[in-house]
C-alpha positions in Angstrom: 5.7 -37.2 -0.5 4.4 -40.8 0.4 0.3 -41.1 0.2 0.5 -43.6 3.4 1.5 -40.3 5.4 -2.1 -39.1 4.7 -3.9 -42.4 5.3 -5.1 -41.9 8.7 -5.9 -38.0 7.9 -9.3 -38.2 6.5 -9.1 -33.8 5.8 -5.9 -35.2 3.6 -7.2 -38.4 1.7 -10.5 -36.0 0.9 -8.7 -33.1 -0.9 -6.6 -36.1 -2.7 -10.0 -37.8 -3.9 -10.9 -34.3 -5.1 -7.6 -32.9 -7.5 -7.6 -36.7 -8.8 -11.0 -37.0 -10.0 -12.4 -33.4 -9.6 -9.1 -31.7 -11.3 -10.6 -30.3 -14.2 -13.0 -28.7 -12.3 -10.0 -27.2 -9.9 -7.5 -26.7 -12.6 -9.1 -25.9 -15.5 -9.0 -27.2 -19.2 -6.1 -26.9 -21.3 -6.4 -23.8 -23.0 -4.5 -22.7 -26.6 -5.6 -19.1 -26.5 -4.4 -17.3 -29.9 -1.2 -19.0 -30.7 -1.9 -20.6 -34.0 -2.7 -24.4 -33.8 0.6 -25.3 -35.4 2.6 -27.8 -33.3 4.4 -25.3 -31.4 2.0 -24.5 -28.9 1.1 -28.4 -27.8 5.2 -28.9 -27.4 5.2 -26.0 -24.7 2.6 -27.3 -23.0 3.8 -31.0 -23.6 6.9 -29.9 -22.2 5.6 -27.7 -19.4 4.3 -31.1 -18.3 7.7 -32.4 -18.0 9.7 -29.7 -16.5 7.2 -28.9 -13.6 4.0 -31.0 -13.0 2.9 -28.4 -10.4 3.2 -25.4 -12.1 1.4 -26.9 -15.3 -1.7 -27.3 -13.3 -1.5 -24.0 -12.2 -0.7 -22.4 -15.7 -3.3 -24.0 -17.4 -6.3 -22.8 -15.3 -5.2 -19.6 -15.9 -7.7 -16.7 -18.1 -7.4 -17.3 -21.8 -5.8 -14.0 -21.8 -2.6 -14.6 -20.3 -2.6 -18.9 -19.8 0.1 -18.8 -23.2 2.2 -15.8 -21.8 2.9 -17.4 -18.7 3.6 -20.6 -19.9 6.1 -19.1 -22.6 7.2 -16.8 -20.0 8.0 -20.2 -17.4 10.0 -22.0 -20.0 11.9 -19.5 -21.5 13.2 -18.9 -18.1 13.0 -22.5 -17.5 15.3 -23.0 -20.2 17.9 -19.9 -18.8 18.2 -21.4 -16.1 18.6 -24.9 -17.2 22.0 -23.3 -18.7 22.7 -22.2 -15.2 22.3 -25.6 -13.5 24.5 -27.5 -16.1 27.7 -27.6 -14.1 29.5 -29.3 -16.9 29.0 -26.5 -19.2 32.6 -24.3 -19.1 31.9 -20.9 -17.1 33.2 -18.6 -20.0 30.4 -20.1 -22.1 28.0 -20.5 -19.9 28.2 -17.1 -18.8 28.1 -15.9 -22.4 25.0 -17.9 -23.0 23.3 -16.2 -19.8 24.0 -12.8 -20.9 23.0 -13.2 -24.8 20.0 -15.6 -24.0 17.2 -12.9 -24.4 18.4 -12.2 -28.1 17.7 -15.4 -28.8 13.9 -15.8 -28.7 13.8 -13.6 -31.8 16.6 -15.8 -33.2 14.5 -18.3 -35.6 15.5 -21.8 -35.5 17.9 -21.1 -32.9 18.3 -24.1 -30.5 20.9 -25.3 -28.2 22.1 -29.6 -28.0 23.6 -31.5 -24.8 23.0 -28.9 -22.5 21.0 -29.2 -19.0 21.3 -31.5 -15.8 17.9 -33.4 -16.5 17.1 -34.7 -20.2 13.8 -32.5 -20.0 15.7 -29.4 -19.9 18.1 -30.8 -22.4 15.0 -31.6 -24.7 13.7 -28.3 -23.9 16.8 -26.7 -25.6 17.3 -28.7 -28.3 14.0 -28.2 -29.3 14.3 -24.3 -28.5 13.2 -22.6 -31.9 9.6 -24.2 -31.0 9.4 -22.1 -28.2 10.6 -19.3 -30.0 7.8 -19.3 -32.8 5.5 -19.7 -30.3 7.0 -16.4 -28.6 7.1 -14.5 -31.5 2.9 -14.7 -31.9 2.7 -13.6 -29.0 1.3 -9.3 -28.2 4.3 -7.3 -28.2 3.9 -5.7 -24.9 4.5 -9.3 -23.3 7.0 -9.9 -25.7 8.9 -6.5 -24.4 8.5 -7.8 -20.6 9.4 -11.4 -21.1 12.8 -9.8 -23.0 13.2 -7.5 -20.3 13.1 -9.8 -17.0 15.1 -12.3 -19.3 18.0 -9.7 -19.8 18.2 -8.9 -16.0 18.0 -13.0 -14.7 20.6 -13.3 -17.3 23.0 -10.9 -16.2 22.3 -11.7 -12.8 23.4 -15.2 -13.1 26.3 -15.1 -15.3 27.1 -12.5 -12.5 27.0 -14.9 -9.7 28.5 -17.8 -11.8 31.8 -15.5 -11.0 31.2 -15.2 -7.3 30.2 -17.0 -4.2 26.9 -15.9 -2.7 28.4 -14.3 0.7 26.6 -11.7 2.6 23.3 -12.0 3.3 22.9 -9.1 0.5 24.3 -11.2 -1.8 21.7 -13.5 -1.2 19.2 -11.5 -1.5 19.8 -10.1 -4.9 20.4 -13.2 -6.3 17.2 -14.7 -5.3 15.9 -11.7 -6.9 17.6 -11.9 -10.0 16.6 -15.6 -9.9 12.8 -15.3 -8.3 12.2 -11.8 -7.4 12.6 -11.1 -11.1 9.6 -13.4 -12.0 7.4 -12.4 -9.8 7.8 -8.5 -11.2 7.8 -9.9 -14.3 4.2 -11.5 -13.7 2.5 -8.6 -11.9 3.6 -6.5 -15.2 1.7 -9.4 -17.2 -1.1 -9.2 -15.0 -1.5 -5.6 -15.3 -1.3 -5.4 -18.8 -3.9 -7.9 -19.8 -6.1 -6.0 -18.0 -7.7 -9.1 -16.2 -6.7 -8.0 -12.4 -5.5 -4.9 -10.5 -3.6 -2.8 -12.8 -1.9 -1.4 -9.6 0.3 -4.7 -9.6 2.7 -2.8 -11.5 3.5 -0.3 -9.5 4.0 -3.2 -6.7 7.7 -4.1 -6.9 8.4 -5.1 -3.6 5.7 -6.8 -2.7 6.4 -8.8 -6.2 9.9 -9.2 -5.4 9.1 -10.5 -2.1 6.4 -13.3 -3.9 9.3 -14.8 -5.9 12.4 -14.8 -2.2 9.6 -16.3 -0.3 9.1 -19.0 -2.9 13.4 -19.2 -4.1 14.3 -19.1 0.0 12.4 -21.7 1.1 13.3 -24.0 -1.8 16.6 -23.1 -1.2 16.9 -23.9 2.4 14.7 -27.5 1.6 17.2 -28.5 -1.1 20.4 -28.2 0.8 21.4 -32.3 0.6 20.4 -32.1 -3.2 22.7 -28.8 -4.2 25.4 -30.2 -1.9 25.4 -33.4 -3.8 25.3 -31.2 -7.0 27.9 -28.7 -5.5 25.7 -25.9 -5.5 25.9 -23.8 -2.6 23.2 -21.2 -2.1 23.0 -20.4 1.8 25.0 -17.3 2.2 28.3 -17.2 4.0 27.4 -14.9 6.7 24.9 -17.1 8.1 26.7 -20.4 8.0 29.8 -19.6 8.9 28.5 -18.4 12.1 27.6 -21.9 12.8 30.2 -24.0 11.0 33.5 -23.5 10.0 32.9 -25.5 6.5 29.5 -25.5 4.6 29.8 -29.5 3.8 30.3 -30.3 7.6 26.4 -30.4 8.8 25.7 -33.6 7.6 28.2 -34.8 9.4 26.4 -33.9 12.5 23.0 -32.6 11.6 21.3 -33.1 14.7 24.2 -30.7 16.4 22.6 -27.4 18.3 25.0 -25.4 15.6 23.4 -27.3 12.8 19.9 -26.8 14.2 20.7 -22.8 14.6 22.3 -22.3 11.2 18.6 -24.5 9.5 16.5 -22.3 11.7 18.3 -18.8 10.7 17.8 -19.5 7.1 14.1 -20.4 7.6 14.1 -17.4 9.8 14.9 -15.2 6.8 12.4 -16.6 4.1 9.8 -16.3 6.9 10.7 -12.4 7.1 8.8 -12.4 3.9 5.6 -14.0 4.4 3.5 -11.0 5.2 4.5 -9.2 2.3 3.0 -12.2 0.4 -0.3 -11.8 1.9 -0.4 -8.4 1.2 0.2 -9.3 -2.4 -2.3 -11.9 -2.5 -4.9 -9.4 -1.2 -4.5 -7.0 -4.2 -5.7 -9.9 -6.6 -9.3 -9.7 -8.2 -9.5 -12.8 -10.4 -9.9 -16.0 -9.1 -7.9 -17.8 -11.4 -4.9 -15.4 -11.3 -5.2 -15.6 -7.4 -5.3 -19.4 -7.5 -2.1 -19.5 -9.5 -0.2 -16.7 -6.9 -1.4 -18.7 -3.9 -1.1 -22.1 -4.5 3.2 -21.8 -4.5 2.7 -19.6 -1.3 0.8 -21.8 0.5 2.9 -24.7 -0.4 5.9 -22.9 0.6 4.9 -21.8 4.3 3.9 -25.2 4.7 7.5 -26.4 3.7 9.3 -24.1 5.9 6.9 -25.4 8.8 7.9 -29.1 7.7 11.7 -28.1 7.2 11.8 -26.0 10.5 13.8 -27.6 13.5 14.1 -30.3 11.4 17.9 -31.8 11.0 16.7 -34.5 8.2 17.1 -31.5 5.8 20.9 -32.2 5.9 20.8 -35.9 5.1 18.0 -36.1 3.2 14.9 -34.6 0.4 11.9 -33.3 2.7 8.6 -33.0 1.3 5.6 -32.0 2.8 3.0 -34.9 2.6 0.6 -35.7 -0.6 -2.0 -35.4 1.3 -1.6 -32.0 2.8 0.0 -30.8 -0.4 -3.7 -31.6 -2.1 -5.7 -29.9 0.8 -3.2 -26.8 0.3 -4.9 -26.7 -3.1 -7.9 -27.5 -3.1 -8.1 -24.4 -0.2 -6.2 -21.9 -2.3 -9.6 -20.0 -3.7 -9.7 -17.3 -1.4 -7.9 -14.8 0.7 -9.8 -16.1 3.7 -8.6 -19.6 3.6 -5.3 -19.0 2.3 -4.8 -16.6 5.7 -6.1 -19.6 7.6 -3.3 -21.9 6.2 -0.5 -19.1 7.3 -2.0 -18.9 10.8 -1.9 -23.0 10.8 1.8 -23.3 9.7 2.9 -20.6 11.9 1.7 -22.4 14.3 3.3 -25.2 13.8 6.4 -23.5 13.8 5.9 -22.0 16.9 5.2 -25.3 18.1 8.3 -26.4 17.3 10.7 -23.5 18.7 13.2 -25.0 20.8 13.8 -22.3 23.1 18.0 -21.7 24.3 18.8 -22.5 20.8 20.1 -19.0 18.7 17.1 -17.6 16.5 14.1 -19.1 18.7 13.1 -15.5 19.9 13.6 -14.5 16.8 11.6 -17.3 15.2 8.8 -16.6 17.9 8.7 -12.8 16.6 8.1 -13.5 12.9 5.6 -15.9 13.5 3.6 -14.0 16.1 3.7 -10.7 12.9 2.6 -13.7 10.6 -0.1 -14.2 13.3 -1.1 -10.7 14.0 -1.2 -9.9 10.5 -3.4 -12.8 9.7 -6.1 -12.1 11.9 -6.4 -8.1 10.7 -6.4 -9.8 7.2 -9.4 -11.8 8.0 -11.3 -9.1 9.7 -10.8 -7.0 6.5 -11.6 -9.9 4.2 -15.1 -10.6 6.8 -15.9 -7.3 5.5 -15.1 -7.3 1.7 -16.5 -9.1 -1.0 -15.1 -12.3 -2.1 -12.9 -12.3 -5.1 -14.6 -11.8 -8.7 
């Protein structure tokens, strides 16, 4: 995401000025909460750093109530799927890992050497029984959820580690199982603490939809990186309606097929954009709704960047630094993250290339993105802004 992209966009260079010197303003301090001040609690965090810069930020502005949980929650499933990725680790153990992982954060000392695709996660595993002390402080009832979504994105995986992702409803549970999961997982924590809408609970869908909006559209952006890694992710039923191998769109990415087959898959994340919306709008606490929209935001602007787009095939496309920062900086309220959907949709309606397969299709999803949007900011007109 090169910063000369933004140069000429003053909007852009602005909300970059602002996270760099104004970030602990937007952020928020580093919190320890009421994990004793023992070591443990300052590797998570070190390491949070490491294995996702974005979702630090996010983590750390959180309420003192839950700021801990979620970051324990992020890399102990950070760490599960780290196992996943390593495509050097034998399937039989791997799989046996997946399944027994969520035993292991009550397992003192327990860590794991050598395993991981990136030498963060392999830190994070070798140095495992940190994050397991720290886990062990933590209230029971988010110990009890944590275990629980751990069990299920374990079984999930070590599931699919034995089968190709084919049907579209194959797809569909493993991005739950991989996404849909965490996002249940963090409305229960939500609900629990008793800092926002206890009713988040109850909200499965809507939560499983928060995580496949976010797992699709990264996904469909990362298909030159998990080819390279031989990964394959986009489900058979789509592709092979446009190719008879998955490998060959590189080979002509700019092809009408190739085109369809990018636009299908964006097609399908997009289905679940309103849901999203209708998530965000349950949230009362600022801080809690900064850390839901900022990823959502981020992510319909990535499937507005990725859409039409045959680069996707040959290359990594980011959204730019500049826009990524104004994203941010606007994520405080219902009202301007609706705005930002009703920007990228249009973008991508912009960009429809109509005679190509999908484009009505396309032009559907984002006129509902549309629609919904502007009910959504007649309601929020008339409510009061978030506490």
């Amino acid at each position: 995401m090169s910063i000369k992209k933004s140069i000429l966009k003053p909007d852009e260079m602005a909300a970059l000025l602002k996270l760099k010197f104004g970030s602990k303003k937007i952020m928020g301090p580093r919190k320890n909460g009421k994990i004793s001040n023992n070591g443990n609690l300052a590797f998570c965090y070190d390491t949070l750093d490491k294995v996702s810069r974005s979702f630090a930020a996010v983590i750390r502005q959180l309420p003192d109530e839950i700021s801990d949980v979620v970051c324990l929650f992020y890399l102990i499933l950070r760490a599960l799927d780290s196992i996943e990725d390593d495509m050097d680790l034998a399937q039989d153990v791997k799989t046996k890992l997946l399944r027994e992982f969520h035993t292991k954060n009550y397992e003192k000392g327990w860590n794991l050497s050598n395993v991981g695709d990136k030498q963060e996660y392999r830190d994070l595993l070798a140095n495992y029984h940190k994050v397991i002390e720290a886990f062990l402080e933590l209230d029971v009832k988010y110990q009890k959820s944590i275990t629980d979504i751990c069990k299920k994105m374990g079984n999930g995986m070590a599931d699919f580690g034995e089968k190709e992702i084919t049907t579209l409803e194959d797809y569909n549970l493993y991005c739950h199982y991989v996404a849909g999961l965490v996002g249940i997982g963090l409305s229960e924590i939500f609900a629990a603490s008793g800092i926002d809408n206890k009713e988040l609970e109850s909200q499965v869908a809507l939560s499983n939809s928060m995580g496949l909006f976010l797992q699709k559209t990264n996904i469909v952006r990362d298909y030159k990186e998990d080819l390279d890694e031989k990964r394959f992710f986009w489900p058979k039923e789509v592709w092979s309606l446009y190719s008879p191998r998955f490998e060959d769109f590189p080979l002509n990415p700019e092809k009408p097929e190739s085109i369809a087959c990018l636009n299908h898959m964006v097609n399908d994340a997009l289905s679940h954009a309103t849901d999203c919306l209708d998530y965000l709008k349950m949230l009362k606490n600022e801080r809690v709704f900064r850390f839901c929209a900022i990823p959502q935001v981020m992510a319909i602007a990535t499937l507005a960047e990725v859409y039409n787009n045959h680069k996707v095939f040959t290359e990594n496309v980011k959204i730019r630094k500049g826009l990524a920062a104004k994203l941010i900086v606007r994520a405080g309220s219902i009202q301007e993250v609706v705005k930002t959907y009703k920007e990228m949709a249009s973008v991508i309606a912009n960009k429809i290339t109509f005679g190509l397969p999908n484009a009505e299709e396309t032009l559907e999803l984002v006129q509902k993105i549309n629609d919904f949007c502007e009910l959504a900011l007649t309601e929020a007109n008339k409510s009061p802004e978030i506490a």
